[in-house]
MARVEX-121116 format. One record per residue: y negated, z negated, x negated of N, C-alpha, C in turn; residue in three letters. Coordinates in steps of 0.05 Angstrom, whole numbers, plus 5000, padded with zeros to 4 digits. Each point is the difference from the previous one (the first is absolute). Layout:
# residues N
YZXYZXYZXALA/...
# end
This chain:
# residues 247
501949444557501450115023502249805009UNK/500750085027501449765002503050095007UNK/502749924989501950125000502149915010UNK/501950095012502249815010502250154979UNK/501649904989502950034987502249975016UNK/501750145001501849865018503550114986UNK/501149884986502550084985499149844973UNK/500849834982500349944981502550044975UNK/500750155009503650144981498550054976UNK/501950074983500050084973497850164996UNK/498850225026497650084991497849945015UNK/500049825026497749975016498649744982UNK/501749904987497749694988498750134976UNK/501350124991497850044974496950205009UNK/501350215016497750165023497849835014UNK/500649715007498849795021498349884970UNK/501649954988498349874975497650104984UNK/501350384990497050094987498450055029UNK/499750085023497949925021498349764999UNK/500549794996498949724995499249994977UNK/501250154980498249884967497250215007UNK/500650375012498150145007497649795012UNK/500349815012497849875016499949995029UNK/502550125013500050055028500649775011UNK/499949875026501049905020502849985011UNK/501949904988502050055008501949755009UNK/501150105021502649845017502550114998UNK/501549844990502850125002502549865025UNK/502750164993502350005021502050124983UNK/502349855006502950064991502149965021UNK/501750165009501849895018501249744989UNK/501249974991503249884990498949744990UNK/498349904983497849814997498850054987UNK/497849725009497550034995498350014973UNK/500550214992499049984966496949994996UNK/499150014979497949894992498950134982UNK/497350194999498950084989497049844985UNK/498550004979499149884988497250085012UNK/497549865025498150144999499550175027UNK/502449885009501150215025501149735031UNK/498150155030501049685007503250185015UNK/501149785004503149975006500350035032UNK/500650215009500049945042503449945003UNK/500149965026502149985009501250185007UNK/498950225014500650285014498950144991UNK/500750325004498250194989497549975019UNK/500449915023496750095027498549834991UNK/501249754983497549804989499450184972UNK/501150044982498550154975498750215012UNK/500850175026497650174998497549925023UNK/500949855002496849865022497650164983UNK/497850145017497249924981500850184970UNK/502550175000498950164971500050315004UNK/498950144976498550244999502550195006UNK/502249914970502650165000502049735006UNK/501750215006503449824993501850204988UNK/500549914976502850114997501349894992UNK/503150224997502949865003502250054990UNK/501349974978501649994988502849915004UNK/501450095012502449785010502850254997UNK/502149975007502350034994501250375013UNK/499249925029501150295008498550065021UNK/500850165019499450135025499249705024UNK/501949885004500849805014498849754987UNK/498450044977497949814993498049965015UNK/499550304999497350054996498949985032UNK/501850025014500050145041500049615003UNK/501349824986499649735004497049834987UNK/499250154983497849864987497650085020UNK/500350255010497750135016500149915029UNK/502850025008499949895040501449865007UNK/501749824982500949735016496949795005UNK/500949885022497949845012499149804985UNK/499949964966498249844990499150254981UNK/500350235003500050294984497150094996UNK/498550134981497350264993499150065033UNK/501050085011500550015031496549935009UNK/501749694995497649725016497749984993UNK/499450184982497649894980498650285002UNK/501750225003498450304995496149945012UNK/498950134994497550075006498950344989UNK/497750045012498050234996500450014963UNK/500250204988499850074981501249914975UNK/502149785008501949954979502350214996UNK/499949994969501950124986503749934993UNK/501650055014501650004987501650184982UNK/501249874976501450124984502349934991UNK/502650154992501849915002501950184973UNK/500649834991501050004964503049985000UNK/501149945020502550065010501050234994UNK/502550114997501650214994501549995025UNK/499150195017501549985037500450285006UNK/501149985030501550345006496050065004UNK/499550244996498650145006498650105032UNK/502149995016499750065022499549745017UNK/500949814982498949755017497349874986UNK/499250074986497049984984498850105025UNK/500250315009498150075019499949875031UNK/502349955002500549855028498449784995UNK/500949874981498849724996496150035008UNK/499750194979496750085009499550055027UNK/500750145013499550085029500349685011UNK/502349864990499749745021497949894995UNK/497649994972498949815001497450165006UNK/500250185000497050155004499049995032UNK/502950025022500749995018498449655015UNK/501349844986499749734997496249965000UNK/499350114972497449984994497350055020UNK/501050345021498550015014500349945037UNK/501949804994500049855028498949724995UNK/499949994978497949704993497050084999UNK/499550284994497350075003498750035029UNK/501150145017499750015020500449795024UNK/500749874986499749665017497449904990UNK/500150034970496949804999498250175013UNK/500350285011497350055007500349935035UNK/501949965008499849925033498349695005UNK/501249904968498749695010496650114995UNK/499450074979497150164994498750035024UNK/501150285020499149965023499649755013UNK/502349845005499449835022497749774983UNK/499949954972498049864998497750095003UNK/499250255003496650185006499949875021UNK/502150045020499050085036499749735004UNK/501649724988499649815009497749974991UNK/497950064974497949914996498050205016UNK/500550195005497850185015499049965026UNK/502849795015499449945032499149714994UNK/499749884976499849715003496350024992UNK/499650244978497449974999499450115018UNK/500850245017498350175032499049655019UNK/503249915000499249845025497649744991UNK/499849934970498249874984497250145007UNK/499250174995497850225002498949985029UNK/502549955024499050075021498749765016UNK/500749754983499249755009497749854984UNK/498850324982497849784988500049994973UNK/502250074993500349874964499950174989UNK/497749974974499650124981502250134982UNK/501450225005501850204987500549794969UNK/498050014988500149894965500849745000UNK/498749845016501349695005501850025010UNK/501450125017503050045011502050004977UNK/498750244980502150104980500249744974UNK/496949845000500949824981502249795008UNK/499849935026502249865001501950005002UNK/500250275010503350104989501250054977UNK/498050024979499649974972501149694992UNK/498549865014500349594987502249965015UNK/502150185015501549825014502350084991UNK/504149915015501550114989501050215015UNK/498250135015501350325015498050194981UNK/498649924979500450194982502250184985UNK/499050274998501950144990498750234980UNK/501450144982499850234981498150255022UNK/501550035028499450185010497449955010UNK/499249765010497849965012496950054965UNK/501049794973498650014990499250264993UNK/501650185004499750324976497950175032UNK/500749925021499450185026496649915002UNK/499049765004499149795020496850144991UNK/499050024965497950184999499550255013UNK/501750215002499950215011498549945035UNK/501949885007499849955036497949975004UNK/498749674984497050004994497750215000UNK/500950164981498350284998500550295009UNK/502149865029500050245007500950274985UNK/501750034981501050184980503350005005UNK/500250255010502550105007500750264984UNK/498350034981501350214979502949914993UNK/501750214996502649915002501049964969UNK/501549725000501249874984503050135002UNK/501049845028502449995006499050225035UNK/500550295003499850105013501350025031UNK/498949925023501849955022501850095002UNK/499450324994502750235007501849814984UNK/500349974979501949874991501749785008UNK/498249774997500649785022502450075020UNK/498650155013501050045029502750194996UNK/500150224973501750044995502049844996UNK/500349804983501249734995500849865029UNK/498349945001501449805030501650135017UNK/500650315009501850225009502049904989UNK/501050104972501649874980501349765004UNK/498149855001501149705009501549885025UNK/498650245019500749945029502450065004UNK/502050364984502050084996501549904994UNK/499849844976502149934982500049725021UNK/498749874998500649765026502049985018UNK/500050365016501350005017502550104992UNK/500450064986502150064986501749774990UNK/498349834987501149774983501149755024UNK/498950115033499649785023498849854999UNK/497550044986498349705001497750065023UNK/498949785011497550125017497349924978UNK/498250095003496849924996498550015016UNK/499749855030498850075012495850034984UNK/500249794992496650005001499250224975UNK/502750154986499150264976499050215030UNK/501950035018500350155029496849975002UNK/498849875010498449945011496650044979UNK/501549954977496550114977501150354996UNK/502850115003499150335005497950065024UNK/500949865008498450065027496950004994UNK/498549834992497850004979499250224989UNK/502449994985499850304985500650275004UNK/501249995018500050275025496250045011UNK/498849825008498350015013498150134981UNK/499849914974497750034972501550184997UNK/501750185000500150224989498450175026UNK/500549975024499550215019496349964987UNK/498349785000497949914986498650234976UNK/502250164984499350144984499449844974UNK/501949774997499049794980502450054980UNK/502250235001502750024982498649934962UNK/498650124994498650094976497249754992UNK/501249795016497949744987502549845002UNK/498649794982502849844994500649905019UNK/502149725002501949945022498449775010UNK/497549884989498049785007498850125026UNK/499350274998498850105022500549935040UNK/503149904996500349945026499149755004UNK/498549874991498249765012498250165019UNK/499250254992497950075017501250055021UNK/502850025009500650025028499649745019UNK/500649824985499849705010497349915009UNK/497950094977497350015009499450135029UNK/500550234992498950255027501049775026UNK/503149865001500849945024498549725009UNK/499049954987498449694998496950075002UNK/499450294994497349915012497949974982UNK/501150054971497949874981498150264988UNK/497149784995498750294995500650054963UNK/499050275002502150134977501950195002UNK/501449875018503650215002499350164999UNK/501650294998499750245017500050015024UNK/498150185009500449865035499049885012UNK/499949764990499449725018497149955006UNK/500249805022496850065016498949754979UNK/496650044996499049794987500549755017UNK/500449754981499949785002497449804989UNK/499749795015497649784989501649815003UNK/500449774985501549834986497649795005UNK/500749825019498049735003500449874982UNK/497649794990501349704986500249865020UNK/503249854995500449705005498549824994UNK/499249735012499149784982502449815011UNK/
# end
């Protein structure tokens, strides 16, 4: 497992140490300097020891440790992700243990809900690039390998790109949801004053596939709106097409 340490005092090194003889993965951090554990690599910051690990925990002095190891701007903070653990071995006021949680849980799922806006926008950009691919001739599968061999490959396209293929909209990741999310996103946006115009513009997408009756298939499903508007045969809807060869 992979572990971040972060306090080396009288009791965080020897704690950092039996973790590493256990066999774990571990990175350590000390304020005051840079000490050295046997087996263990050495960061500069706590956001570099916890880059990339499972847990972090933290051992350090007081209250006002602990609120600096977690959210000053080289802080646990920068590094948080989906399903890491922190823990904290500290002796602190109580009431700021819970605050402290709420900030990072808080933290946690505004990083979630961003990766899923980019999520969307990487479907829709691949859904209108293969519609408008499809509509000029090109074989759907040769489309996708080369989006495969090239560098606008992505996670979202590889995990999606079979499905689309086969037409399978059993739901993975369910529109209602989706679309739940991007609401979410659109709020807090405006709130936060940011614009998104082109998030604006794939609800709209997804306003349409829901009226569609498509809430309860996954969120791949709105290619078929793109289809229907293009004409292709297949869509829902759409009038048959015959597809000449070029020579």
């Amino acid at each position: 497992m992979r572990i971040a340490f972060l306090g080396l005092g009288i009791m965080g090194r020897p704690m950092a140490s039996n973790l590493v003889k256990a066999g774990h993965e571990v990175s350590v951090w000390n304020r005051t300097a840079r000490q050295h554990v046997d087996g263990a690599r050495t960061a500069v910051s706590p956001a570099e020891a916890a880059k990339d690990t499972d847990i972090v925990w933290m051992c350090v002095a007081d209250t006002a440790g602990v609120e600096r190891v977690v959210f000053a701007s080289d802080g646990v903070e920068q590094s948080l992700r989906e399903g890491m653990v922190i823990a904290d071995s500290s002796t602190i006021s109580p009431s700021a243990t819970v605050h402290f949680a709420q900030r990072v849980a808080e933290k946690g799922q505004a990083a979630k809900i961003c990766m899923n806006l980019q999520i969307a926008m990487i479907y829709e950009g691949f859904a209108e690039g293969l519609t408008l691919a499809r509509k000029l001739g090109v074989e759907p599968q040769k489309m996708v390998e080369l989006i495969q061999a090239s560098m606008i490959r992505s996670g979202v396209v590889d995990y999606k790109a079979s499905f689309v293929l086969r037409r399978d909209y059993s739901p993975n990741f369910p529109l209602r949801l989706m679309h739940k999310d991007i609401h979410l996103l659109l709020d807090t946006a405006k709130e936060a004053r940011v614009k998104l115009p082109a998030l604006e513009t794939v609800d709209e997408i997804y306003e349409l596939s829901s009226e569609e009756g498509w809430d309860d298939l996954d969120y791949a499903a709105t290619i078929q709106l793109l289809e229907k508007w293009a004409g292709l045969a297949g869509a829902p809807g759409s009038k048959p097409q015959v597809l000449t060869e070029r020579h």
